[in-house]
C-alpha positions in Angstrom: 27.9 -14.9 -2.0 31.8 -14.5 -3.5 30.1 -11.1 -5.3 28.9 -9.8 -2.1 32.3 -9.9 0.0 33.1 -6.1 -0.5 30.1 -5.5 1.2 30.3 -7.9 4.3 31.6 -5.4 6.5 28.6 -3.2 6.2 26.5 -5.8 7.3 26.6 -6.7 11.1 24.3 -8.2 13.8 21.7 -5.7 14.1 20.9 -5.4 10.3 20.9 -9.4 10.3 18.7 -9.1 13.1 16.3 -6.4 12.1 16.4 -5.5 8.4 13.6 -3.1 8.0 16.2 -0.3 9.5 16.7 2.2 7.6 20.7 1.5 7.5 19.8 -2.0 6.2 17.6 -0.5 3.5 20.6 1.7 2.5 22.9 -1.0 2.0 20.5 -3.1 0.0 20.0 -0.2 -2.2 24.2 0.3 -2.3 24.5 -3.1 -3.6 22.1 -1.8 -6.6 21.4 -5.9 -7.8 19.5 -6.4 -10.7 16.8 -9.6 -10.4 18.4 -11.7 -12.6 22.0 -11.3 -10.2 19.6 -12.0 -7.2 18.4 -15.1 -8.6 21.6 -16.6 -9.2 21.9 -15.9 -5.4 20.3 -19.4 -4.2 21.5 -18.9 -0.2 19.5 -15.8 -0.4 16.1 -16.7 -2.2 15.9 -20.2 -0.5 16.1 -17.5 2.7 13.6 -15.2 1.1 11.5 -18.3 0.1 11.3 -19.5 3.5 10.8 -16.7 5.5 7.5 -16.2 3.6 6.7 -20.4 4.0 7.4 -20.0 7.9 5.0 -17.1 7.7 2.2 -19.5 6.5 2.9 -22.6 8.1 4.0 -20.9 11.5 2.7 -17.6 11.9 6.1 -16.5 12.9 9.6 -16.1 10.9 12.9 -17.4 12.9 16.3 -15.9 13.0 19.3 -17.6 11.7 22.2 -16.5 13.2 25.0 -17.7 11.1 24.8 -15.7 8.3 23.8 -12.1 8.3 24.1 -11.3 5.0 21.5 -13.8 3.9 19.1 -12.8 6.6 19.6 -9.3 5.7 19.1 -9.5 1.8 16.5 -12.3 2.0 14.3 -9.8 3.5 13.5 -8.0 0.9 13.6 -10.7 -1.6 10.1 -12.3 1.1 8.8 -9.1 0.5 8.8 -9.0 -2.6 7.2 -12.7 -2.8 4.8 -11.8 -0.7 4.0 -8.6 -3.0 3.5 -10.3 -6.1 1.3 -13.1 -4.5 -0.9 -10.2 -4.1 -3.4 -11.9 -1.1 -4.2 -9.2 1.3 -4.3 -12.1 4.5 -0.8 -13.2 3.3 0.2 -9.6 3.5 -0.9 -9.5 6.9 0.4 -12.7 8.3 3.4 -11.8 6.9 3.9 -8.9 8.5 2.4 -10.2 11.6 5.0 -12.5 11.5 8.1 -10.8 11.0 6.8 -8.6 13.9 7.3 -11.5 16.4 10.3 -12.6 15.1 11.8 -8.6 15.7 9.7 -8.9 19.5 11.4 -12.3 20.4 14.6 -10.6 19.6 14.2 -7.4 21.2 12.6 -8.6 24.5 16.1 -10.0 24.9 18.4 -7.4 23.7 20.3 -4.6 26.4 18.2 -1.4 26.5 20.5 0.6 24.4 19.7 -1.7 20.7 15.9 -1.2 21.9 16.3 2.7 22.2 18.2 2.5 18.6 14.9 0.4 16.9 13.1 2.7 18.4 14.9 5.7 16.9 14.7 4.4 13.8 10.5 4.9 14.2 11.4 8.7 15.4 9.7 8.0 18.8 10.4 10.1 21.4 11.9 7.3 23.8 14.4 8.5 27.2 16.1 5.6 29.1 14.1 5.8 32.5 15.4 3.4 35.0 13.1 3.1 37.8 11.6 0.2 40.2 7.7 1.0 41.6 5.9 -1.6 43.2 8.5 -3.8 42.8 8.6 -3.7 38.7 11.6 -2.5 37.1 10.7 0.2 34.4 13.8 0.8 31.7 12.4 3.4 29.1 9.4 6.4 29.0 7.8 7.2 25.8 5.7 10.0 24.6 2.1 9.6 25.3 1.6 10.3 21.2 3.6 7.5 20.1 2.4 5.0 22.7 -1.0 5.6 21.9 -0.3 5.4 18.0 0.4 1.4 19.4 -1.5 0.9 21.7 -4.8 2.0 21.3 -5.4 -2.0 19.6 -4.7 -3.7 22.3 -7.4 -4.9 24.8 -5.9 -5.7 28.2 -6.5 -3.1 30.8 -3.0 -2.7 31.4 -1.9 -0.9 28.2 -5.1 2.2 28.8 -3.5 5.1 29.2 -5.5 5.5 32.2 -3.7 2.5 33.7 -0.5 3.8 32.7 2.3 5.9 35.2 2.7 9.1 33.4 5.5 11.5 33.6 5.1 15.2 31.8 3.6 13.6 29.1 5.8 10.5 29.0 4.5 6.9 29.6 7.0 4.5 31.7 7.6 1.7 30.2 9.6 -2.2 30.7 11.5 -3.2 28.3 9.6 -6.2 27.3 6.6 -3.4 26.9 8.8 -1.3 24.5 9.2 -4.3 22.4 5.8 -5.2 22.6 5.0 -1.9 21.1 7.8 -1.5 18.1 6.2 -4.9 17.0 3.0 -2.9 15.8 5.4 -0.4 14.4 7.3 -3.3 12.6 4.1 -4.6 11.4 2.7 -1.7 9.7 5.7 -0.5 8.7 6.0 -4.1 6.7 2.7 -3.9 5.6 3.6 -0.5 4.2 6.8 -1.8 2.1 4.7 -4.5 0.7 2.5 -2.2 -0.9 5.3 -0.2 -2.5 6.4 -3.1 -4.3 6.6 -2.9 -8.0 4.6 -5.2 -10.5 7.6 -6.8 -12.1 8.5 -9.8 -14.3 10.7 -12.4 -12.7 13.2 -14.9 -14.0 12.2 -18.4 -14.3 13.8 -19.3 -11.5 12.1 -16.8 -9.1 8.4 -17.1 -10.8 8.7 -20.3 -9.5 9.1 -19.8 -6.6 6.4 -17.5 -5.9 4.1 -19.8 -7.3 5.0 -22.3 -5.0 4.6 -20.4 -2.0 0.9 -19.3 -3.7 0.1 -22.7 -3.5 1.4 -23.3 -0.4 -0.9 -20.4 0.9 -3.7 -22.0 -0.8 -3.5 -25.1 0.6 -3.1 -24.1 4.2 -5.6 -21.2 4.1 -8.1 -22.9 5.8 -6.4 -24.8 8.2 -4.5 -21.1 9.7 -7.7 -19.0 9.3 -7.4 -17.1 6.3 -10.2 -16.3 4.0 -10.2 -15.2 0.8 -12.3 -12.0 -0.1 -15.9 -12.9 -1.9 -15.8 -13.8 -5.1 -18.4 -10.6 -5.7 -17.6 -7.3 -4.5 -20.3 -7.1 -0.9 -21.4 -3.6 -0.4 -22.5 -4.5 2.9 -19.3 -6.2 4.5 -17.8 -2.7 3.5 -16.3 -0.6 6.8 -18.3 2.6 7.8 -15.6 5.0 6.3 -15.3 3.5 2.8 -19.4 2.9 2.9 -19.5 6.5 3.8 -17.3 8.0 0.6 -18.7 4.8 -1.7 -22.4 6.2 -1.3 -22.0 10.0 -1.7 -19.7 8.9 -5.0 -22.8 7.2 -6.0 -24.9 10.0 -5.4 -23.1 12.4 -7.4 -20.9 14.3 -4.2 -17.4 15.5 -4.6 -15.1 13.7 -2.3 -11.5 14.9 -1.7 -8.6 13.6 -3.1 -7.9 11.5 -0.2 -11.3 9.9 -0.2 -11.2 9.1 -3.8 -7.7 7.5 -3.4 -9.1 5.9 -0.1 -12.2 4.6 -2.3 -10.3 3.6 -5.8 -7.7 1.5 -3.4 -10.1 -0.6 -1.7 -12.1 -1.3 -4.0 -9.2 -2.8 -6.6 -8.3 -4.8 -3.5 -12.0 -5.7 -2.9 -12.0 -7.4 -6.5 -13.5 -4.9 -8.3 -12.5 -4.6 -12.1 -11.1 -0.7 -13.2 -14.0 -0.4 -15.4 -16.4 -0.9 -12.5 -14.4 1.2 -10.4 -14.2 3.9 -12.8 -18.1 3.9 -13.6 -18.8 4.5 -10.1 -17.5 8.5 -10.7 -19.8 9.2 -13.8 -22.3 11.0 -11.2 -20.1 13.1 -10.3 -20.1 16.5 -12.0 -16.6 16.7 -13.0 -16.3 13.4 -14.1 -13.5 13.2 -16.7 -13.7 9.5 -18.7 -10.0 9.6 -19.4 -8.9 11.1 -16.7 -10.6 8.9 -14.1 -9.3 5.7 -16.1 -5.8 6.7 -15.9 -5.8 7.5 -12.5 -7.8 3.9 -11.1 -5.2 2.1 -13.4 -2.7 4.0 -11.8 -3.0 2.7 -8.4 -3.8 -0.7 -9.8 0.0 -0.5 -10.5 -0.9 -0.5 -14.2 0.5 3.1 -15.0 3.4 5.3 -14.0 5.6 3.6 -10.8 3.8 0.0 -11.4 3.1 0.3 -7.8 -0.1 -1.3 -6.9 -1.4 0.3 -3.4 -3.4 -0.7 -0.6 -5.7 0.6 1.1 -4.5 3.5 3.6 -4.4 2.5 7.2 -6.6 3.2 9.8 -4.3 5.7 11.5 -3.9 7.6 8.2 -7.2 8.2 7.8 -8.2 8.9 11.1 -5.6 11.7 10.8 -6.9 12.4 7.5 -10.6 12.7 9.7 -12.1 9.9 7.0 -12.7 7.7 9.5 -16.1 8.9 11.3 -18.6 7.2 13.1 -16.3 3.7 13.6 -18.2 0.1 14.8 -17.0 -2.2 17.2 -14.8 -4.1 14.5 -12.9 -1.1 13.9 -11.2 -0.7 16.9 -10.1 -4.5 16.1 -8.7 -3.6 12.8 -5.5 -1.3 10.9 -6.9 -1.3 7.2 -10.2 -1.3 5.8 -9.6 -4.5 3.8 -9.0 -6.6 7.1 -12.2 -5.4 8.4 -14.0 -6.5 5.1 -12.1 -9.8 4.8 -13.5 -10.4 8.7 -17.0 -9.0 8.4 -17.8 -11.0 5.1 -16.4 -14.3 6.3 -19.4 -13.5 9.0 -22.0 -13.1 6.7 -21.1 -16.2 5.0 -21.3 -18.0 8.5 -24.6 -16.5 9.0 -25.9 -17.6 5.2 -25.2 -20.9 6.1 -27.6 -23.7 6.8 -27.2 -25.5 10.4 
């Protein structure tokens, strides 16, 4: 780490501690290091390498205190692991667990580093100190943010209509405001994963993330993850992609968004770019050339070399391509989790007793 020293001072507790802030992302991007200086950084890949291993074996990534500029920069070095592996389930656990790693920290913390996290997310958070009935409430949030996190969970006690309101604002404990910036954290991760370029590694790296693909592999049953169907099934698809997938077919225009929406999942679904592309040739203004370009551009095959997910749930609610949701979708954030879950049951199903 002798190369790093000048920048040691920029790097204190809380980026250690939470390295998805903004500021943190700054001073990775100061540094400006090129792959092949990172590998020749061994404290920070073995890091990187097992934050994404504790991810799989644990379902939760730890903290270690002694050295924040390893935890800091091995963040992004995990995501980046975790990109190229390319498994939507390892995309989730991982994010799942760096969200509880960020909630076991910030249950602990005073109430002003929560308000900073949160301010980071832009929500509209006031330090509310207040005891009713005997609970102590420290924060209360804007009924738009809390909702944007808590409309997944299933206990009665996070319904809004369970909830003390104050003009619009929703009291809150601290270890409830935690709670909630771990779904932030987690989609936010899930975001940066996606933005990931397609790059090639040094040895040394390649290695490693074929290591931690195998490591996946061989723990994938055993921690409950499934790997999507070997064939593309129509009917494990969730109602909003089935929706754009069969007026595609049938020669409609969809929007931009939908087509995006549609191309995504489906290149995450296992479908090849010529399949995907074919589905358009309906469609009046289908352009061969065009439509080629653009599915191999979100394959990460064109332009940025950014291969993209699937949009979340929330982003296409707001986007009103989410219509008539089942009873899995309240249960899921992307499209792709609810087909991973809804094929895995048809296999159970297709199975003899």
């Amino acid at each position: 780490m002798r190369g790093l020293n000048r920048w040691i001072d920029l790097i204190g507790v809380l980026e250690a501690k939470y390295p998805f802030l903004h500021r943190a992302v700054e001073v990775v991007g100061a540094l400006g290091l090129r792959l092949e200086e990172l590998a020749g950084l061994s404290g920070v890949v073995d890091r990187g390498f097992e934050r994404v291993s504790e991810a799989i074996l644990r379902g939760v990534v730890s903290y270690r205190a002694g050295n924040p500029e390893v935890e800091m920069l091995s963040f992004p070095v995990a995501l980046m692991f975790v990109s190229l592996i390319g498994d939507p389930f390892l995309d989730r656990r991982y994010a799942l667990a760096e969200g509880k790693r960020a909630y076991r920290l910030l249950r602990e913390e005073p109430e002003e580093v929560i308000a900073e996290v949160a301010e980071d997310f832009n929500w509209k958070l006031r330090p509310r100190r207040v005891v009713l009935d005997g609970q102590l409430y420290s924060f209360e949030l804007h009924f738009a943010d809390y909702l944007r996190n808590a409309s997944g969970f299933h206990e009665d006690k996070w319904k809004l209509v369970n909830r003390l309101m104050r003009e619009g604002y929703v009291l809150l404990t601290k270890v409830e405001a935690a709670r909630l910036l771990e779904c932030e954290i987690e989609d936010l991760i899930l975001q940066r994963v996606s933005r990931h370029r397609r790059v090639e590694l040094p040895g040394e790296l390649e290695e490693r993330v074929e290591r931690l693909r195998r490591l996946l592999e061989e723990h994938r049953g055993r921690i409950g993850g499934e790997t999507l169907p070997e064939r593309v099934n129509v009917e494990a698809f969730p109602p909003c992609i089935r929706r754009i997938f069969e007026a595609v077919l049938a020669g409609r225009k969809a929007s931009h968004m939908e087509r995006f929406t549609l191309v995504s999942f489906l290149l995450n679904a296992g479908m090849s770019i010529e399949e995907t592309a074919e589905l358009f040739t309906s469609i009046s203004d289908f352009d061969p050339e065009m439509t080629r370009y653009q599915v191999e551009h979100i394959a990460g095959l064109r332009g940025s070399r950014t291969r993209y997910r699937p949009p979340n749930c929330d982003t296409l609610r707001t986007h009103g391509i989410c219509q008539n949701p089942d009873n899995l979708c309240g249960r899921v954030r992307n499209p792709i989790t609810y087909y991973i879950i809804k094929a895995r049951r048809g296999r159970r199903r297709g199975r003899k007793p």
